[in-house]
MARTOR-962575 format. One record per residue (C-alpha): y, x, z; residue number from 0. Coordinates in steps of 0.001 Angstrom, whole numbers, plus 500000, padded with zeros to 6 digits. Layout:
N
{node {Y X Z} NUM}
...
//
This chain:
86
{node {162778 445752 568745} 0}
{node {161929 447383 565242} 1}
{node {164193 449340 563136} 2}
{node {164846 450589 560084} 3}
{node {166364 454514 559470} 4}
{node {169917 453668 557989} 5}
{node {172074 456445 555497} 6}
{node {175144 456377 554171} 7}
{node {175555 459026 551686} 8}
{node {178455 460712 549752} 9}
{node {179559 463367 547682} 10}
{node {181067 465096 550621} 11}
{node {177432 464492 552503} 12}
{node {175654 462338 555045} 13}
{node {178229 460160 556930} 14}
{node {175327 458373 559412} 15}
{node {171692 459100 559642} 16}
{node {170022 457006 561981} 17}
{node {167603 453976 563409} 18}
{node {169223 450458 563429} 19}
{node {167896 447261 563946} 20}
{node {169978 445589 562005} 21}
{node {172734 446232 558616} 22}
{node {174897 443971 556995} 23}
{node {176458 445422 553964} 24}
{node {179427 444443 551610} 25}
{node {177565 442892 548453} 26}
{node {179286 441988 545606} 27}
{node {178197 438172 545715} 28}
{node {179101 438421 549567} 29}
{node {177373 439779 552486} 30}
{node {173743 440913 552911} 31}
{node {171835 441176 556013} 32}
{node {168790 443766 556178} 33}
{node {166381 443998 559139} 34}
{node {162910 446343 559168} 35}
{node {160560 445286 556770} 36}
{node {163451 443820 554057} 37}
{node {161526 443452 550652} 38}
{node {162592 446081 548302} 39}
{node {165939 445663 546722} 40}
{node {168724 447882 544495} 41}
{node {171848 445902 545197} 42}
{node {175374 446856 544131} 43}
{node {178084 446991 546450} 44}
{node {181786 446245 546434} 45}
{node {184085 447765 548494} 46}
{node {184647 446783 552573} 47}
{node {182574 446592 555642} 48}
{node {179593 447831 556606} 49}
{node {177979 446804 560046} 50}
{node {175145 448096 561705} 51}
{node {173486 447699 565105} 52}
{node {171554 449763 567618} 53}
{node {170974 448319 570853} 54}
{node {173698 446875 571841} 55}
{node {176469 449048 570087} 56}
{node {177475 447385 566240} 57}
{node {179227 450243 564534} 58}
{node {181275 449989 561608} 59}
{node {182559 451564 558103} 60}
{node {184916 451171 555292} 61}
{node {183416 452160 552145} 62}
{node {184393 452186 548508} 63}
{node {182135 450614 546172} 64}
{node {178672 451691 545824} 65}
{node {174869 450815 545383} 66}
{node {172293 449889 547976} 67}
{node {168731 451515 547962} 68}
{node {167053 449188 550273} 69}
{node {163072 448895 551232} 70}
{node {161037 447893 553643} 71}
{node {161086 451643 555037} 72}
{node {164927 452268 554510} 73}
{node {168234 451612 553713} 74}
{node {170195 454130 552124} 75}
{node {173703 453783 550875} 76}
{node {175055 455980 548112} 77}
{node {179551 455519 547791} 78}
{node {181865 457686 546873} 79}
{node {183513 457153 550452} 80}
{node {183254 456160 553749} 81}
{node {184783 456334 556905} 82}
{node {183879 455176 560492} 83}
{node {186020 451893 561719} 84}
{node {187048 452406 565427} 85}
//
């Protein structure tokens, strides 16, 4: 399956760095889903979850609000906070 290199990015630094196949991030008209190859997009975000999965492992965060940088080659996430959800 393709994939996509995912970041999540804060002050404090990089909080995952990685290849997913698939993000779903905490818009603030609702939820967006992102695979490879998403057309290019700036999106705000609001606060809450984001998903992501490799393989067969979805992983999850809790961050604050933020803004999306998303292209067909990336996804990068730029918040002031975010923590892994166990």
């Amino acid at each position: 399956m393709s994939t996509v290199p995912l970041e999540v990015l804060t002050p404090e630094g990089t909080v995952v760095s990685g290849d997913v196949e698939f993000v779903v991030l905490p818009g603030v008209d609702g939820e967006l889903g992102v695979l490879p190859g998403h057309m290019p997009l700036l999106a705000p975000l609001a606060a809450g979850r984001v998903r992501y999965i490799t393989g067969d492992q979805e992983s999850r965060l809790v961050t604050t609000p933020g803004l999306a940088d998303i292209t067909p080659h990336h996804v990068r996430i730029f918040t002031t906070s975010a923590r892994r959800e166990y």
